[in-house]
TORMIDREN-130537 format. One record per atom (N, C-alpha, C): atom name; residue number from 0; z negated, y, x negated; residue in one letter. Coordinates in nm, 2 decimals. Each point is the difference from the previous one (the first is absolute). Example, Ala and Ser with C-alpha at 12.3 -4.5 7.8 and 13.67 -1.06 7.14 Angstrom:
<sites>
["N",0,[-0.78,-0.57,-1.32],"A"]
["CA",0,[0.00,0.12,0.09],"A"]
["C",0,[0.00,0.12,-0.09],"A"]
["N",1,[0.07,0.11,0.04],"S"]
["CA",1,[0.00,0.11,-0.09],"S"]
["C",1,[-0.08,0.11,0.08],"S"]
</sites>
This chain:
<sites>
["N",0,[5.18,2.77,0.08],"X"]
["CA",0,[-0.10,-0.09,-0.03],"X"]
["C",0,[-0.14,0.06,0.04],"X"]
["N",1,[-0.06,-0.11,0.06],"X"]
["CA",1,[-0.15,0.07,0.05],"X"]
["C",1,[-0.10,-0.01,-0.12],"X"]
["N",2,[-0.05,0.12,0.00],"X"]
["CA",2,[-0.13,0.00,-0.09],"X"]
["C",2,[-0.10,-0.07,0.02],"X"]
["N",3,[-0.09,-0.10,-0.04],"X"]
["CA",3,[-0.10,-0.13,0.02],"X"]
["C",3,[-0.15,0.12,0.00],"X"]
["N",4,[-0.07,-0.03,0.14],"X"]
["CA",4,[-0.11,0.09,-0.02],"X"]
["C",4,[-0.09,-0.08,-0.06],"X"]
["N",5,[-0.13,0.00,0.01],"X"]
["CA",5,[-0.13,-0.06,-0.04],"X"]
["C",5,[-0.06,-0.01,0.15],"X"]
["N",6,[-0.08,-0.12,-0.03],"X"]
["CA",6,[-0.05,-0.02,0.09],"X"]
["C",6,[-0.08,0.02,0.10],"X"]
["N",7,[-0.04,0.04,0.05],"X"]
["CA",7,[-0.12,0.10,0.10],"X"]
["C",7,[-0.09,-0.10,0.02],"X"]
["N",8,[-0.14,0.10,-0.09],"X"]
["CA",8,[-0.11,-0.05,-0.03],"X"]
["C",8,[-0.04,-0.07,0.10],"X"]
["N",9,[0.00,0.02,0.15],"X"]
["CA",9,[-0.02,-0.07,0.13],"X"]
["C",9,[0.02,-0.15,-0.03],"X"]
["N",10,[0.17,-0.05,-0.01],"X"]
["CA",10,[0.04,-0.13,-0.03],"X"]
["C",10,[-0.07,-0.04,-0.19],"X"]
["N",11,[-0.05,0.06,-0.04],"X"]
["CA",11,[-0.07,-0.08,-0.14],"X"]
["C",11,[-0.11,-0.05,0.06],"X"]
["N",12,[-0.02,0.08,0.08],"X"]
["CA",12,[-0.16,-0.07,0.02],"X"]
["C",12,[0.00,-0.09,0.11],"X"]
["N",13,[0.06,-0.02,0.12],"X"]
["CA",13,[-0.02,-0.09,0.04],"X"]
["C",13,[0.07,-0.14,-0.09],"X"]
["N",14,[0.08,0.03,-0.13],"X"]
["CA",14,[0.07,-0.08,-0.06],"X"]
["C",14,[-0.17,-0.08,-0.03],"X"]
["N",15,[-0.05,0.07,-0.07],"X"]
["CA",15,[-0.11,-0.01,-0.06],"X"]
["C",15,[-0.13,-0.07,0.10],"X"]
["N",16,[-0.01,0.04,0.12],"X"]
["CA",16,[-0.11,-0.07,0.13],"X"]
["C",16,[0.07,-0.10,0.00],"X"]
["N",17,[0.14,-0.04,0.02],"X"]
["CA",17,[0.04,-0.12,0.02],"X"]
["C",17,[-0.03,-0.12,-0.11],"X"]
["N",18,[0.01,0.07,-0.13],"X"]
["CA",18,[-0.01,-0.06,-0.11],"X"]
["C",18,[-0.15,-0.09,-0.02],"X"]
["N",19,[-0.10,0.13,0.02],"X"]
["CA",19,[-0.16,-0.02,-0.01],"X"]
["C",19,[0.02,-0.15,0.07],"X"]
["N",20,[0.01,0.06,0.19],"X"]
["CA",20,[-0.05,-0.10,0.09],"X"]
["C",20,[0.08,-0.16,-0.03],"X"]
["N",21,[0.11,-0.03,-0.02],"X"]
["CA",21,[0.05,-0.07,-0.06],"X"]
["C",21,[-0.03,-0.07,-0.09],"X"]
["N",22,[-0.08,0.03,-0.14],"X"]
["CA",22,[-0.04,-0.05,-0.09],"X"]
["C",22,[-0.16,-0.05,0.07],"X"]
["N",23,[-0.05,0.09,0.06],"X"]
["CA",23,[-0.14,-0.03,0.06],"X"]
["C",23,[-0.01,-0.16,0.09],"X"]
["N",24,[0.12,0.01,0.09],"X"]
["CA",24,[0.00,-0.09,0.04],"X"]
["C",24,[0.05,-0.08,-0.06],"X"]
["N",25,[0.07,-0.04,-0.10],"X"]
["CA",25,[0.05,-0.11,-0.07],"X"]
["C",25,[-0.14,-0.05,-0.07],"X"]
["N",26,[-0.08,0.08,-0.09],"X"]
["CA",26,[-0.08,-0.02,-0.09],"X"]
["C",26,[-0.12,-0.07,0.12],"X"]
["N",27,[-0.05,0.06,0.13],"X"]
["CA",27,[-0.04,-0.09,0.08],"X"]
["C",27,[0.05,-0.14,0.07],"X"]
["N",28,[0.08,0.03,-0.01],"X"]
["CA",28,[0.09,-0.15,0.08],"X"]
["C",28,[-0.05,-0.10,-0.13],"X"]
["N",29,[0.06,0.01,-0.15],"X"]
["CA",29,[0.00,-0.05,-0.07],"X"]
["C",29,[-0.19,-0.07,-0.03],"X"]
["N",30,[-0.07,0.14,0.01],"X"]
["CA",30,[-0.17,-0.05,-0.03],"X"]
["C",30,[-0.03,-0.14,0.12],"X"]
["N",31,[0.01,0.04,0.13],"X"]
["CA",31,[-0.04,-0.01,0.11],"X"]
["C",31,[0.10,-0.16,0.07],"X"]
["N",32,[0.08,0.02,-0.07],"X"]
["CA",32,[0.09,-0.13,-0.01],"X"]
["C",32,[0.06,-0.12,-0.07],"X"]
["N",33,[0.06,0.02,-0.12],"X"]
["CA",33,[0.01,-0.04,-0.10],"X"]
["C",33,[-0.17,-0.04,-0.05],"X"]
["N",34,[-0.04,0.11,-0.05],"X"]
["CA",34,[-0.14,-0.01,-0.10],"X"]
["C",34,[-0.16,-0.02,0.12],"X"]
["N",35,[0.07,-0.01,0.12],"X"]
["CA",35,[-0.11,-0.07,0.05],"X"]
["C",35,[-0.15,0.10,-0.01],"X"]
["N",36,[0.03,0.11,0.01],"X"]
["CA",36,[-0.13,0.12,0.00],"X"]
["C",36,[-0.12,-0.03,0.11],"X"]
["N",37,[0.09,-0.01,0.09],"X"]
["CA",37,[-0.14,-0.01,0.12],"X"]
["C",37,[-0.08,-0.10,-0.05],"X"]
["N",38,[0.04,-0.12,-0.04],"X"]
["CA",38,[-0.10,-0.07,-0.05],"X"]
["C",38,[-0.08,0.02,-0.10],"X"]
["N",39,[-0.03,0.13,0.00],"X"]
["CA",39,[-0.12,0.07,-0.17],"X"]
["C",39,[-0.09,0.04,0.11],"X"]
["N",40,[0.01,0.06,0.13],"X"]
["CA",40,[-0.03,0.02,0.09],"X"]
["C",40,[-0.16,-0.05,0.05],"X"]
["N",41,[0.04,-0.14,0.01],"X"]
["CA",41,[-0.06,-0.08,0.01],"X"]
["C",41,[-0.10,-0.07,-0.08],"X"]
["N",42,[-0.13,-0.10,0.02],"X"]
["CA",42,[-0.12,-0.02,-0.07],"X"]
["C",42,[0.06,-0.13,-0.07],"X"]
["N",43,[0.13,-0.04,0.02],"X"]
["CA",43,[0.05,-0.16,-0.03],"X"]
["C",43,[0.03,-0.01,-0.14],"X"]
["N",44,[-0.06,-0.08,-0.09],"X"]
["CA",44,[0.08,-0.05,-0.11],"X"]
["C",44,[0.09,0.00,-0.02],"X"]
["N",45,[0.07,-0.09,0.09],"X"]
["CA",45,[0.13,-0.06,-0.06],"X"]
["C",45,[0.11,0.12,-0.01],"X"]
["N",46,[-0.02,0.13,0.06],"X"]
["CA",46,[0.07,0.11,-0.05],"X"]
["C",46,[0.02,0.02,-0.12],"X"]
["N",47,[-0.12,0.02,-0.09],"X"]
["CA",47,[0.02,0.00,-0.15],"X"]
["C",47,[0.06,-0.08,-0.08],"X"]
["N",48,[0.03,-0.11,0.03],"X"]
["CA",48,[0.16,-0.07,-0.04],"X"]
["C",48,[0.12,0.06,0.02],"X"]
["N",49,[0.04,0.08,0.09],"X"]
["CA",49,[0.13,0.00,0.09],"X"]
["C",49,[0.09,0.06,-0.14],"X"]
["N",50,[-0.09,0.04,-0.18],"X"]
["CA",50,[0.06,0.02,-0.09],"X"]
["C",50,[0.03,-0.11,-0.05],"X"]
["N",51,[0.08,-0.05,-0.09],"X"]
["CA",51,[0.01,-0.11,-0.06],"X"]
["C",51,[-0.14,0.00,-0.12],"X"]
["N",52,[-0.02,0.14,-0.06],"X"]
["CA",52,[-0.06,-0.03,-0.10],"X"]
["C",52,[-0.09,-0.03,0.01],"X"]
["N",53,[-0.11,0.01,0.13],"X"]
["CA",53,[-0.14,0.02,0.04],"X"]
["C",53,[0.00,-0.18,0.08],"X"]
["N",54,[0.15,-0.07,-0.02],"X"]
["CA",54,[-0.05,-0.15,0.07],"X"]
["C",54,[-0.07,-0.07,-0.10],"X"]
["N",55,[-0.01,0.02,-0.10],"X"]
["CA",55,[-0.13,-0.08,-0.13],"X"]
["C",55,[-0.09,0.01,0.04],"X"]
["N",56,[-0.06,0.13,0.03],"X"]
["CA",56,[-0.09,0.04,0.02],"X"]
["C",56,[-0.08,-0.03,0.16],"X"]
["N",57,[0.08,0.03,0.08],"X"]
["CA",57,[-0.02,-0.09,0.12],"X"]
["C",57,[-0.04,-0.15,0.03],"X"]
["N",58,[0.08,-0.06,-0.04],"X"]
["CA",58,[-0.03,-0.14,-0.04],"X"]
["C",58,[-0.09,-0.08,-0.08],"X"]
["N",59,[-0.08,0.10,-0.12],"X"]
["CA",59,[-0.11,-0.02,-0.06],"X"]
["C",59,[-0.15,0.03,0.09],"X"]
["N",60,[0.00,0.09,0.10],"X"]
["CA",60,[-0.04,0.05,0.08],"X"]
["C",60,[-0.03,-0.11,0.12],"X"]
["N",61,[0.10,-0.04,0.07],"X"]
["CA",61,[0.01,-0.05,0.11],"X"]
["C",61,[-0.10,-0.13,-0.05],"X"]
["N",62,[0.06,-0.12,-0.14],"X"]
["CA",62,[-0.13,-0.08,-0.08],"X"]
["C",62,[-0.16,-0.01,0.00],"X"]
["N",63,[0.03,0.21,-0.03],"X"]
["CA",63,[-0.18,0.01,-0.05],"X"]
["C",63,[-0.09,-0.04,0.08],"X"]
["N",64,[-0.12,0.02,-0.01],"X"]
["CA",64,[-0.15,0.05,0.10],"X"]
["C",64,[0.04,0.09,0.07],"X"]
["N",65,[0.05,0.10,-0.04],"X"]
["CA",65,[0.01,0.16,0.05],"X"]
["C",65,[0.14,0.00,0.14],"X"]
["N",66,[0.04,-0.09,-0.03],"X"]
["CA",66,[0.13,-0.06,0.07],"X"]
["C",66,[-0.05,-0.04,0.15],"X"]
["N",67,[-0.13,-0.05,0.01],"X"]
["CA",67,[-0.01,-0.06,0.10],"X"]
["C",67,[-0.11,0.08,0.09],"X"]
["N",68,[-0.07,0.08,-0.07],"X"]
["CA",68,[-0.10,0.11,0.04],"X"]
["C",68,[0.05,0.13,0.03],"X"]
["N",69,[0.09,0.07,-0.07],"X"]
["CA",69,[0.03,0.15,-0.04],"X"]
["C",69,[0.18,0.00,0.02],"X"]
["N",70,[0.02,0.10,0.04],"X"]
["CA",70,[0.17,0.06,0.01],"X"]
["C",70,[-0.03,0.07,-0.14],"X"]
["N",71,[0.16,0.04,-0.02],"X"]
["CA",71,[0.06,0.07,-0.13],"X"]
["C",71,[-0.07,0.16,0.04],"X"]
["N",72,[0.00,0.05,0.11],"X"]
["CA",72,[-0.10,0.16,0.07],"X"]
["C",72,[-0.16,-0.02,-0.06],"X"]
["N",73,[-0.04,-0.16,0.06],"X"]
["CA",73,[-0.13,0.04,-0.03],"X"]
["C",73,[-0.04,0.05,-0.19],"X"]
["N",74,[0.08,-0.07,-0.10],"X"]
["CA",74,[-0.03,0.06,-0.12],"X"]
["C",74,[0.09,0.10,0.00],"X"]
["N",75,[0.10,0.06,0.01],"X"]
["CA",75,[0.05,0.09,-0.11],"X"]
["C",75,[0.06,0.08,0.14],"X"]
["N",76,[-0.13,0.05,0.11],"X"]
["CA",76,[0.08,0.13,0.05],"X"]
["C",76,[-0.19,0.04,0.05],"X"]
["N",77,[-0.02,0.14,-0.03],"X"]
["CA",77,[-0.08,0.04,0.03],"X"]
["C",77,[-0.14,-0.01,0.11],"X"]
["N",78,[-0.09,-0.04,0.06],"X"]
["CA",78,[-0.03,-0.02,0.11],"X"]
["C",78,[-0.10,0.10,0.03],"X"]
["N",79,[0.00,0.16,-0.01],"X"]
["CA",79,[-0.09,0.08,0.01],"X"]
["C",79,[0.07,0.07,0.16],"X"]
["N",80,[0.13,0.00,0.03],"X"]
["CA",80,[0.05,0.06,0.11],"X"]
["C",80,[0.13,-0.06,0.00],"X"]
["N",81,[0.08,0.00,0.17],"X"]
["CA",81,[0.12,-0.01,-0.03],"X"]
["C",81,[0.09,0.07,-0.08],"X"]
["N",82,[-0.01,0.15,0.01],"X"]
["CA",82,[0.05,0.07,-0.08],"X"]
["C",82,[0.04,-0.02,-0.16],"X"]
["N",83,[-0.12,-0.04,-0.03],"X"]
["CA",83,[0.02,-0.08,-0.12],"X"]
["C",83,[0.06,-0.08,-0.08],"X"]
["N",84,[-0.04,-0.09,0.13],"X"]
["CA",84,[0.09,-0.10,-0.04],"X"]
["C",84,[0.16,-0.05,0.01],"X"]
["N",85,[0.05,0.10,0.13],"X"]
["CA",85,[0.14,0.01,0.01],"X"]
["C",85,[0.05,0.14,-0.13],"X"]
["N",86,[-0.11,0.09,-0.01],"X"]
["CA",86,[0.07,0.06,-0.18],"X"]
["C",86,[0.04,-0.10,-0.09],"X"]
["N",87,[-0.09,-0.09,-0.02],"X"]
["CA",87,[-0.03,-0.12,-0.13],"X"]
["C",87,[0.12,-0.08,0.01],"X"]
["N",88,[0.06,-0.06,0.14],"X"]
["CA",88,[0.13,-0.07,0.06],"X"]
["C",88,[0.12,0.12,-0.07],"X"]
["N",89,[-0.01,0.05,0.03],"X"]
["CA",89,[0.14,0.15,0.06],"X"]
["C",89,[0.00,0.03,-0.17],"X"]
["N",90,[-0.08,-0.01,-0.11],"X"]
["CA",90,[-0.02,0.08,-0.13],"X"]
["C",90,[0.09,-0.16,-0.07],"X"]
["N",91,[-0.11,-0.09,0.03],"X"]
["CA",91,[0.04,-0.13,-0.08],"X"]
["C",91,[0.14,-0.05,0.03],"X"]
["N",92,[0.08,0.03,0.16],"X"]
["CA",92,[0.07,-0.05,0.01],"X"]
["C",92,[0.15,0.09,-0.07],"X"]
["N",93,[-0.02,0.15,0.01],"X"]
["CA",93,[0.10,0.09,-0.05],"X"]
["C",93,[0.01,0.00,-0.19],"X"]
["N",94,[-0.12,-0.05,-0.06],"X"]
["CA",94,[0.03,-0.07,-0.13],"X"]
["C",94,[0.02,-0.10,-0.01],"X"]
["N",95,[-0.04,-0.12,0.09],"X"]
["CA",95,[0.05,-0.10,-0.06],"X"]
["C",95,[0.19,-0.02,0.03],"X"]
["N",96,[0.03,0.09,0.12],"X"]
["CA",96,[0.14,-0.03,0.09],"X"]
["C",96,[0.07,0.09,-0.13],"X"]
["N",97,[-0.04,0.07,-0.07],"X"]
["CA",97,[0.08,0.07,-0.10],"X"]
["C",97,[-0.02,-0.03,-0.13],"X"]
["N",98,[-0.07,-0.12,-0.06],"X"]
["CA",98,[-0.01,-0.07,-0.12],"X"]
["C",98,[0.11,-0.12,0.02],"X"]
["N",99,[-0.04,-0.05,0.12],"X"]
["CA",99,[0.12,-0.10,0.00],"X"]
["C",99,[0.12,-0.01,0.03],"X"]
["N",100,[0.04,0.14,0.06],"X"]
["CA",100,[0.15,0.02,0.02],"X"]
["C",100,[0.03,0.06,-0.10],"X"]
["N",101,[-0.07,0.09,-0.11],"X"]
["CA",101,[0.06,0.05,-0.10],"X"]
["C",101,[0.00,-0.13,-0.10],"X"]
["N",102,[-0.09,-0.07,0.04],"X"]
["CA",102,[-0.03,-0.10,-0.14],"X"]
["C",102,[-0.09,0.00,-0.12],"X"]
["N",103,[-0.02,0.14,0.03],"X"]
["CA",103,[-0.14,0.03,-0.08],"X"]
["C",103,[-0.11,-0.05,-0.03],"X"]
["N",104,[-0.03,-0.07,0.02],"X"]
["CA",104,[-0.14,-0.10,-0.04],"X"]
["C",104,[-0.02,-0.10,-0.10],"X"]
["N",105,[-0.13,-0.02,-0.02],"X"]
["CA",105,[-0.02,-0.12,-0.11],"X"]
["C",105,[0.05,-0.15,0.08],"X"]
["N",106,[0.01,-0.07,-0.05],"X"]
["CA",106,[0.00,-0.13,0.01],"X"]
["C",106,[-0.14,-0.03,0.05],"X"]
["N",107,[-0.09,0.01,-0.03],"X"]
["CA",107,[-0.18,-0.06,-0.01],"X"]
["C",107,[0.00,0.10,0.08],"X"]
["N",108,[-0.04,0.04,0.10],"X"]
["CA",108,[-0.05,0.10,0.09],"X"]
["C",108,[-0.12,0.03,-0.02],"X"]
["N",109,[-0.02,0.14,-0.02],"X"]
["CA",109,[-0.18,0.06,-0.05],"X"]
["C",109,[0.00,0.07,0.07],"X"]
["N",110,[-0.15,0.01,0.10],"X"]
["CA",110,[-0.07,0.03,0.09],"X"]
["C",110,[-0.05,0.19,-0.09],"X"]
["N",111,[0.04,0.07,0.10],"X"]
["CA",111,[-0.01,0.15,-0.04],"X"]
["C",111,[-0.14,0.01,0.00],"X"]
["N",112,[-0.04,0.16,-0.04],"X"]
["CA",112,[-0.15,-0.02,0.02],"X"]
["C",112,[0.01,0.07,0.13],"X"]
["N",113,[0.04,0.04,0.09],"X"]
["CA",113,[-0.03,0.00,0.15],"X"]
["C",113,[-0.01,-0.11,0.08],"X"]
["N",114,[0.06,-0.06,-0.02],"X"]
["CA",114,[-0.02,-0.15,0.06],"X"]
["C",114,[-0.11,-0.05,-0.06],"X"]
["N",115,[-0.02,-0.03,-0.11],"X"]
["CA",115,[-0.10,-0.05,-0.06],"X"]
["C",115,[-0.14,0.03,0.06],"X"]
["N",116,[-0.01,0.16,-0.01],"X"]
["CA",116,[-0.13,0.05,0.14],"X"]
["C",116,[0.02,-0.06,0.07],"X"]
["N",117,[0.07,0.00,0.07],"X"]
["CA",117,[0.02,-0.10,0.18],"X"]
["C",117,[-0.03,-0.12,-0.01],"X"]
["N",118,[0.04,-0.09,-0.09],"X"]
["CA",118,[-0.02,-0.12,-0.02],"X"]
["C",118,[-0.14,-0.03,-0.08],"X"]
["N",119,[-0.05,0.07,-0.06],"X"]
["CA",119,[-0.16,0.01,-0.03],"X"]
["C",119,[-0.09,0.02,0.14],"X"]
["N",120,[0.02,0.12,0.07],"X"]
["CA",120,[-0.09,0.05,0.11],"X"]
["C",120,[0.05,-0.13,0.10],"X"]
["N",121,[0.14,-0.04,0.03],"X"]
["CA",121,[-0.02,-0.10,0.08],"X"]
["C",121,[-0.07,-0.17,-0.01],"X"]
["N",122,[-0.01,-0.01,-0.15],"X"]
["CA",122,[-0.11,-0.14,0.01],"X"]
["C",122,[-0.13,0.06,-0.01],"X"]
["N",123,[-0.02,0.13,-0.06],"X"]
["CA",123,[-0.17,0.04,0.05],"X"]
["C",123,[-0.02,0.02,0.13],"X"]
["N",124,[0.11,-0.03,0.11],"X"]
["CA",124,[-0.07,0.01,0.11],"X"]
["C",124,[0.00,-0.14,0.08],"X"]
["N",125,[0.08,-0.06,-0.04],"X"]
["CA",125,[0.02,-0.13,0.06],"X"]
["C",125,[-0.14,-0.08,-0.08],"X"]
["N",126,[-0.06,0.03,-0.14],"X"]
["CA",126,[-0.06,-0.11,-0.04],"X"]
["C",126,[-0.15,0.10,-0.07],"X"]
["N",127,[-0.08,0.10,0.14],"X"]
["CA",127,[-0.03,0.12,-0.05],"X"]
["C",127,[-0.14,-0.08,-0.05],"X"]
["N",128,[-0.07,-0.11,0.07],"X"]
["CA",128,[-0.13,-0.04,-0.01],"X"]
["C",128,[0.01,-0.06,-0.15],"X"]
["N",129,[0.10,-0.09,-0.11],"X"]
["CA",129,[-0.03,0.00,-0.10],"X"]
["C",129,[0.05,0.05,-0.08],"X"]
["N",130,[0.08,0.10,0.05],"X"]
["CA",130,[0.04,0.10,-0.08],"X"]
["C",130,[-0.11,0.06,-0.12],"X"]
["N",131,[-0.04,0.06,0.14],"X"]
["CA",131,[-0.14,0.10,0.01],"X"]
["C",131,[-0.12,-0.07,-0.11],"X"]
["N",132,[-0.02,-0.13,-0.02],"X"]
["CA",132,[-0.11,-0.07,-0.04],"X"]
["C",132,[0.10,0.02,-0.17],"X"]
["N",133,[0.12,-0.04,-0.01],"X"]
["CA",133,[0.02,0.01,-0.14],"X"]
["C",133,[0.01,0.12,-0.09],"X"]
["N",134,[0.04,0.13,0.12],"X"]
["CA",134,[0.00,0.15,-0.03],"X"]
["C",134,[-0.18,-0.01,-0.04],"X"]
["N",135,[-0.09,-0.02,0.07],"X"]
["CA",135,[-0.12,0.09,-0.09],"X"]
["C",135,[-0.05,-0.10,-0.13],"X"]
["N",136,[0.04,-0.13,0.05],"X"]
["CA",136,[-0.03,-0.10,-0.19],"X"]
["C",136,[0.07,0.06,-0.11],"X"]
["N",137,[0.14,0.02,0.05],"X"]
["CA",137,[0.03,0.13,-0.09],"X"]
["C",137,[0.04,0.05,-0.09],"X"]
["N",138,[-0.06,0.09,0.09],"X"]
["CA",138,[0.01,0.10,-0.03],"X"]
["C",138,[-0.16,0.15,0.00],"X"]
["N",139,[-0.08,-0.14,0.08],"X"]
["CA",139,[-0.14,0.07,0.09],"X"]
["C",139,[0.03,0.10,0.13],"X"]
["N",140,[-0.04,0.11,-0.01],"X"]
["CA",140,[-0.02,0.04,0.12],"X"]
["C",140,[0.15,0.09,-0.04],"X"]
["N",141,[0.03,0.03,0.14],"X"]
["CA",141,[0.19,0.05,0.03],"X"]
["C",141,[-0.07,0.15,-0.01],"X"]
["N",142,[0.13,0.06,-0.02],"X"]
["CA",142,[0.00,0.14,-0.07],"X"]
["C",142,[0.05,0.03,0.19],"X"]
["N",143,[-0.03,0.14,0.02],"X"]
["CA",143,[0.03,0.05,0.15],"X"]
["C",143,[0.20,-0.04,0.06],"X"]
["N",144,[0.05,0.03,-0.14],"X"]
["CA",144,[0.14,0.00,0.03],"X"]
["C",144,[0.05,-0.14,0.01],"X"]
["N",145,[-0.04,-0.05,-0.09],"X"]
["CA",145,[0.05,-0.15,-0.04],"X"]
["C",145,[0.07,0.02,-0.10],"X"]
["N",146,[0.07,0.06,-0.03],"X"]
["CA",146,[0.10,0.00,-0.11],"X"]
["C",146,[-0.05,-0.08,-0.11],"X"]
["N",147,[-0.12,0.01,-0.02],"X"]
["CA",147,[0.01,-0.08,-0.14],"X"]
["C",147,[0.00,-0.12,0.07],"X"]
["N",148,[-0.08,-0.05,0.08],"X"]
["CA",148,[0.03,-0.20,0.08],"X"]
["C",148,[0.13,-0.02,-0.01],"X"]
["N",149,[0.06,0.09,0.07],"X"]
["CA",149,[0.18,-0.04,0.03],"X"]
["C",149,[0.05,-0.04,-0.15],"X"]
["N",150,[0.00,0.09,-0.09],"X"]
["CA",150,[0.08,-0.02,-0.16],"X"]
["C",150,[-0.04,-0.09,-0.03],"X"]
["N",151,[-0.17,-0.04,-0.08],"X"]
["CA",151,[-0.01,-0.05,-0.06],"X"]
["C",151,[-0.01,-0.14,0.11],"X"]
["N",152,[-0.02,-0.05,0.11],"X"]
["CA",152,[0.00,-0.12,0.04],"X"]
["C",152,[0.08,-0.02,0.11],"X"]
["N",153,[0.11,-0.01,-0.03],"X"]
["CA",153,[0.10,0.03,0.12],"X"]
["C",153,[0.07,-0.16,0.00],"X"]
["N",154,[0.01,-0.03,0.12],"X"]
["CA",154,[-0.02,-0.09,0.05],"X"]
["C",154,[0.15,-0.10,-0.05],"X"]
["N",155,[0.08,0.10,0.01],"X"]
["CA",155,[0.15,-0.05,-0.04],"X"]
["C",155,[0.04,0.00,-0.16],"X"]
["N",156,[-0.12,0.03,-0.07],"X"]
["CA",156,[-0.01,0.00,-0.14],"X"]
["C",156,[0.01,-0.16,-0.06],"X"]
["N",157,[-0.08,-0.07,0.09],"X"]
["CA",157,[-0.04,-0.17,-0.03],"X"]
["C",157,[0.10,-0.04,0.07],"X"]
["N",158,[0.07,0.06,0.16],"X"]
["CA",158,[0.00,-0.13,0.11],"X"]
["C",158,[0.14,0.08,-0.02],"X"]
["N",159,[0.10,0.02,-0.08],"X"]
["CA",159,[0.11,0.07,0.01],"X"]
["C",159,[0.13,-0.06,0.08],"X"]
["N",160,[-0.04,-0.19,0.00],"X"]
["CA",160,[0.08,-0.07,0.05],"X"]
["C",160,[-0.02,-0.01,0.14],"X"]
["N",161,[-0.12,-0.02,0.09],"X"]
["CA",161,[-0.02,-0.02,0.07],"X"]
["C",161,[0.06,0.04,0.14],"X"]
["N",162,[0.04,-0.10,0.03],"X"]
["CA",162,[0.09,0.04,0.15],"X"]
["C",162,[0.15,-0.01,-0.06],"X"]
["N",163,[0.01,-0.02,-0.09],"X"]
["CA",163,[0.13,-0.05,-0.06],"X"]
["C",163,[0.03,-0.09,-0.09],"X"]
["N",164,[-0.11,-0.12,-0.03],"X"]
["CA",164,[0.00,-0.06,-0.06],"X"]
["C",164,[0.09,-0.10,-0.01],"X"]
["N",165,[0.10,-0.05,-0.07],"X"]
["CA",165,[0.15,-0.08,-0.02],"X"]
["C",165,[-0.07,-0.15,-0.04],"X"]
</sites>
């Protein structure tokens, strides 16, 4: 009878590169095909449906004011650099793709406070002329940082619906 050796480290590991690349490309094929990735890619709406749970939300959208002026990018992805704003894509899209496949989430979807920045700074820029007029009534004259304007009169405080209004 032959004695059974162990395996030479050589064949574990390409067991193992096979393994990696394998799963790599499955987990792309699946993003990129199935889940429709390239389309986050892009500046288009209608990508942020391609979840079921974000079609309420889309379609409340598509109704509004904001619907006919503004993409789902222009509020809730950064507009200081590309860089930015493909982080803000690539961050939002790797929690939201792993809340809903795990299932983890509320029912009522609540807006993080990183988004919430983004979505503050992006109507202060789209609507900066009366913004501006209601920041110094006030609050009076703006502090160098802003920080106090932003907290205390933050735009998505009153207008929380807006751009999704049902």
């Amino acid at each position: 009878m032959k004695k059974r050796t162990r395996p030479r480290l050589a064949t574990v590991l390409y067991i193992l590169i096979a393994a990696l690349i394998g799963g790599m490309a499955g987990i792309g094929t699946y993003t990129f095909g199935y889940a429709k990735g390239a389309s986050y890619l892009s500046a288009g709406s209608e990508s942020c449906a391609n979840c079921h749970v974000m079609q309420g939300h889309y379609d409340a959208w598509l109704k509004s004011s904001h619907g006919k002026f503004a993409s789902c990018n222009d509020c809730h992805a950064p507009h200081d650099s590309v860089v930015s704003m493909y982080y803000c894509k690539a961050r939002n899209g790797f929690f939201h793709s792993l809340a809903f496949t795990t299932g983890d989430f509320e029912e009522n979807l609540r807006i993080t406070d990183y988004n919430r920045r983004v979505t503050e700074q992006a109507c202060r820029n789209c609507h900066e002329d009366v913004v501006h007029q209601i920041d110094i009534r006030a609050i009076g004259e703006l502090n160098e940082d802003h920080t106090e304007r932003l907290e205390s009169n933050a735009c998505i405080r009153c207008h929380s619906t807006v751009g999704h209004d049902t």
